[in-house]
N, C-alpha and C positions, 0 to 999 in steps of 0.2 A: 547457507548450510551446505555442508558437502554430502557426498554420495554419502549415507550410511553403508559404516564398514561392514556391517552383516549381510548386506546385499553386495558391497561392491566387489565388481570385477574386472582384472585387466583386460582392456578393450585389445580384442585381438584385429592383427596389422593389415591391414586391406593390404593385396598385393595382386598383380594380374591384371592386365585390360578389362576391360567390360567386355568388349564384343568376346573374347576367349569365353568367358565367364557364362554370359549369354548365350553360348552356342550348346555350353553340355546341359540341355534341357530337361526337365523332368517326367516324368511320365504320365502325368494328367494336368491338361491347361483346356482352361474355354479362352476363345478369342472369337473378337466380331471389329470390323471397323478399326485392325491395328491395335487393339488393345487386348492384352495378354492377360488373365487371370487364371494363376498354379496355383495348385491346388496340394497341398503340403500334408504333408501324412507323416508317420512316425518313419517310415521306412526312405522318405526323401527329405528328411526335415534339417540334417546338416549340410546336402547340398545347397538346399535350397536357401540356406544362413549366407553360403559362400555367396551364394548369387546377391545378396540382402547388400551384404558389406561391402559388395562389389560395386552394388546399384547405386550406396549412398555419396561414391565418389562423386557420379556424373547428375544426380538427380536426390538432391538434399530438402525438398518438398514434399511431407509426406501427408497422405489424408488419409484417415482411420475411425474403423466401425468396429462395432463388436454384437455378436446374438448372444442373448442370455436366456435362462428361462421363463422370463416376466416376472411380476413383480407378487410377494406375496403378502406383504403389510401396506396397506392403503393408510390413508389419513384419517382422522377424525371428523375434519373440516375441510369444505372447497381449500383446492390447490392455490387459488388467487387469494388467501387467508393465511394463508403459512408465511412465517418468516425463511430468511434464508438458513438460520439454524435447524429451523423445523425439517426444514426439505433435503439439508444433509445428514439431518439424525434420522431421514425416509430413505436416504439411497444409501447410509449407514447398514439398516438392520436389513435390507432386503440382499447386497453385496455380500454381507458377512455371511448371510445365508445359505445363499448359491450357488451356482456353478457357471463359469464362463465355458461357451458350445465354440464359439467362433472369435477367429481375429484377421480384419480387411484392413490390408497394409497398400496401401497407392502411391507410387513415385511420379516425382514430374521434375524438371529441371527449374524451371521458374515460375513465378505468379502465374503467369498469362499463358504456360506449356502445356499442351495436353498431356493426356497421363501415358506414361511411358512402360510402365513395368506395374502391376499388379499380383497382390499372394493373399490366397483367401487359406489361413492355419487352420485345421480343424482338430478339436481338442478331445482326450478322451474319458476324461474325469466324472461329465453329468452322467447320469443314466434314472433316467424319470420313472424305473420301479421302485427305486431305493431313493432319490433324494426331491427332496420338494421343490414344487416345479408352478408354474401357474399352467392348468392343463392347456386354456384357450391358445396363451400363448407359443407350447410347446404344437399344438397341433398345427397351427397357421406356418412355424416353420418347416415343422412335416408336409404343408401341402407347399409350400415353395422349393422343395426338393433337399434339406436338411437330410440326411440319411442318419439317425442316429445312433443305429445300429450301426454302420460303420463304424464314427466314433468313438464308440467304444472298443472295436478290435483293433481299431488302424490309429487311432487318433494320436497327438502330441501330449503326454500329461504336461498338466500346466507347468512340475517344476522341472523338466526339463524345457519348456517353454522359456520360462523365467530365466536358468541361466544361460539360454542364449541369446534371446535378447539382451542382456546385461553386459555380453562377449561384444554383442554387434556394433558398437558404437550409438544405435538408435538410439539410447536412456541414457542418461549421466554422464551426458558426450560435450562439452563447454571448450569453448577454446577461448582464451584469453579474458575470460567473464562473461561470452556469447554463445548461446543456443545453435552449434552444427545447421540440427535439424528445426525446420517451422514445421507445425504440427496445425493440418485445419481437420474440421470434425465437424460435425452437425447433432447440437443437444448432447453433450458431450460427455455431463455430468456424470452416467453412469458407465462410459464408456472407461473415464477416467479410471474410477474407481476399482471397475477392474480389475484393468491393470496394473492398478497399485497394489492392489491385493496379492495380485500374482506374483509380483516380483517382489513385496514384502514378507512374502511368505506367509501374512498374519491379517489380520483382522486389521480394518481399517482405525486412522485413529479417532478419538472419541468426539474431537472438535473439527468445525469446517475450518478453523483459522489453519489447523495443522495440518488439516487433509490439503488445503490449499500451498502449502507451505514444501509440501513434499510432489506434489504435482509438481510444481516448480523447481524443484530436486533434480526430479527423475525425466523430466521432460522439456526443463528451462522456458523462457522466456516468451517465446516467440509460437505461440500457442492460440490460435484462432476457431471459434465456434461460430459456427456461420448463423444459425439461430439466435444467437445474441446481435451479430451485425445485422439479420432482418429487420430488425426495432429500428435502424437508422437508414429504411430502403421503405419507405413510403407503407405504400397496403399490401404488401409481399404479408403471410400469413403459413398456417399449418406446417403439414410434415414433409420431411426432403423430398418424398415425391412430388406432393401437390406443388411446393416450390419451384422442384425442377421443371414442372409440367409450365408454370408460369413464364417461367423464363424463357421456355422453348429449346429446355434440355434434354435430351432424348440419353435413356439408359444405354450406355455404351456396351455393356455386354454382363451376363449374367441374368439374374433374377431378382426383383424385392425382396428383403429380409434374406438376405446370403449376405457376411459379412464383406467378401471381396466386391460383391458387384456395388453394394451400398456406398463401398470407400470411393470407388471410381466416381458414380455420383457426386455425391459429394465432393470430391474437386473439380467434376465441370462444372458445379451447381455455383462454389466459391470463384472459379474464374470467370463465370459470365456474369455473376455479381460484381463482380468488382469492375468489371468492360462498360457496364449500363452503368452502378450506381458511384462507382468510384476510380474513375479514369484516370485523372489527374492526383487523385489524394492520396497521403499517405494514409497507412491502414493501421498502422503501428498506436495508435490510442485503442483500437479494440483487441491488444494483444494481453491474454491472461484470463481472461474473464468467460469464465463459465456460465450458458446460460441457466440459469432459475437459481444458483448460487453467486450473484452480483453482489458486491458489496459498494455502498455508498461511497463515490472516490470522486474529487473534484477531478481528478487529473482526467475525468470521462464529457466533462462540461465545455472542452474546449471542441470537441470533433466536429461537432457542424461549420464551425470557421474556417475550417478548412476544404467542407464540401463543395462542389459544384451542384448546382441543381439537381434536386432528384430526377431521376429517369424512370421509365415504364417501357413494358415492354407488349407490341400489338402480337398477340397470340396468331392471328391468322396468317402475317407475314415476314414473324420474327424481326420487327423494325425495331429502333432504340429511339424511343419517343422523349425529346425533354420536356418536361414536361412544368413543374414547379419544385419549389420546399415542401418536403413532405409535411413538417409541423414546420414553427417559427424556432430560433434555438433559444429564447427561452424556453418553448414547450417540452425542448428535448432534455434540456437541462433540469428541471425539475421533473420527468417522468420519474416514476419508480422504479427502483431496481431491481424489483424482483418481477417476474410475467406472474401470466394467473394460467399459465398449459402447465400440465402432468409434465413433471421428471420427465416420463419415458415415452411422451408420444413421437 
């Protein structure tokens, strides 16, 4: 399926060095440990595009978060009960809803590269007197330093968001049938969504087949949720921090719940995974696959034959212990596709 013409737009021409590009900085960045996260406002949001299209020359690895205002339609029945239509017609009506607060964009040059370049966007659309919000959730990002009064006088509205990323080459960027950008995430589901929202201008569509169909669109191929690869890394469990915590990843800069410091995360979280549990393997069978939205695909029954021994990791002094098979691979091949964790934890 191609770009939809109503969203598509000529990808404007990267031109200019990085380091040139790199040098006219913006005016608000945290850094710790070599890792850059700008901080993108209405007033620096087309430089900071420059820089994006710049970045994607030298560093076509991207890893992305997003803050939203939590969730306002729960389920009828436990989450480990839903099918995977149930769970998209749940991140359906709460997306269509809402309001996207943040978006955490992370570069790296390759699998195994640390992260290079970081942009936490702040957006100015939500405002939690007028639009429905989950309060819990809106205040936990207030105590994590969320400013959302800010956002509202400084922020990026989503459609000028929309059509620059759509300018950037990040979306709808295929070269010769292949995905530019690989795109890793953690629990990603709603992140997706989105996004999609954003740059369709509309309401998400009615089915997962199709919402799955357009991710792939606007995002291509090459799309990794690392919550879905935890299912095939032993007793690894919970949320990107607790994960990161396990692995012996340490937050490179920022805070929990900010969408820039989240994305960083989240690629060291994805490259120290793959160092302990997948050295040798390709990764390319868990490409596409949304966790808690899996669909039943033989083509996922072969990845343990290609694994090496699962790994662990000793907490006390970050050793890479081998350890065993986490299941046998029939167990992995018959497990179910769908988890029984909440969408949005």
């Amino acid at each position: 399926m191609p770009c939809p013409p109503e969203v598509r737009s000529s990808t404007t021409t990267r031109s200019g060095s990085w380091r040139r590009k790199k040098a006219s900085a913006g005016p608000r960045r945290q850094q710790k440990q070599g890792v850059e996260i700008r901080q993108v406002w209405a007033e620096n949001v087309d430089q900071e595009f420059k820089l994006i299209r710049a970045a994607m020359e030298h560093f076509p690895y991207v890893s992305m978060d997003t803050e939203f205002p939590g969730v306002i339609h729960l389920p009828s029945k436990h989450h480990g009960a839903l099918t995977a239509d149930e769970r998209y017609a749940l991140v359906k009506a709460n997306v269509d809803a809402l309001h996207l607060i943040q978006v955490g964009l992370t570069f790296a040059a390759s699998p195994s590269s640390p992260p290079a370049l970081a942009f936490e966007i702040n957006l100015s659309d939500f405002d939690p007197r007028v639009h429905r919000h989950a309060p819990e959730s809106v205040a936990l990002l207030a105590a994590n330093g969320v400013d959302l009064a800010a956002h509202r006088a400084r922020g990026v509205p989503a459609s000028a968001l929309s059509a620059l990323m759509m300018s950037s080459g990040l979306v709808c960027n295929h070269n010769h049938g292949g995905a530019v950008v690989t795109w890793v995430t953690f629990h990603s589901a709603y992140d997706f969504a989105y996004l999609l929202k954003l740059l369709m201008g509309r309401k998400l569509p009615s089915s997962m087949a199709d919402f799955l169909r357009y991710v792939r669109v606007f995002f291509g191929d090459n799309v990794y949720d690392v919550k879905h690869m935890m299912r095939f890394c032993g007793d690894l469990y919970g949320g990107l921090d607790r994960v990161a915590a396990t692995l012996g990843v340490q937050r490179a800069a920022g805070r929990s719940h900010q969408a820039g410091s989240d994305s960083v995360l989240t690629w060291d979280t994805f490259r120290k995974m793959k160092q302990i549990y997948f050295p040798k393997s390709v990764i390319t069978p868990f490409a596409g696959v949304l966790f808690g939205l899996e669909l039943p695909a033989p083509a996922h029954q072969h990845i343990i034959k290609h694994m090496p021994a699962a790994a662990a990791v000793d907490n006390h002094n970050n050793k890479k212990l081998v350890v065993r098979i986490a299941r046998p691979p029939h167990a992995i091949a018959a497990a179910p596709r769908i988890a029984a964790l909440p969408m949005y934890s």
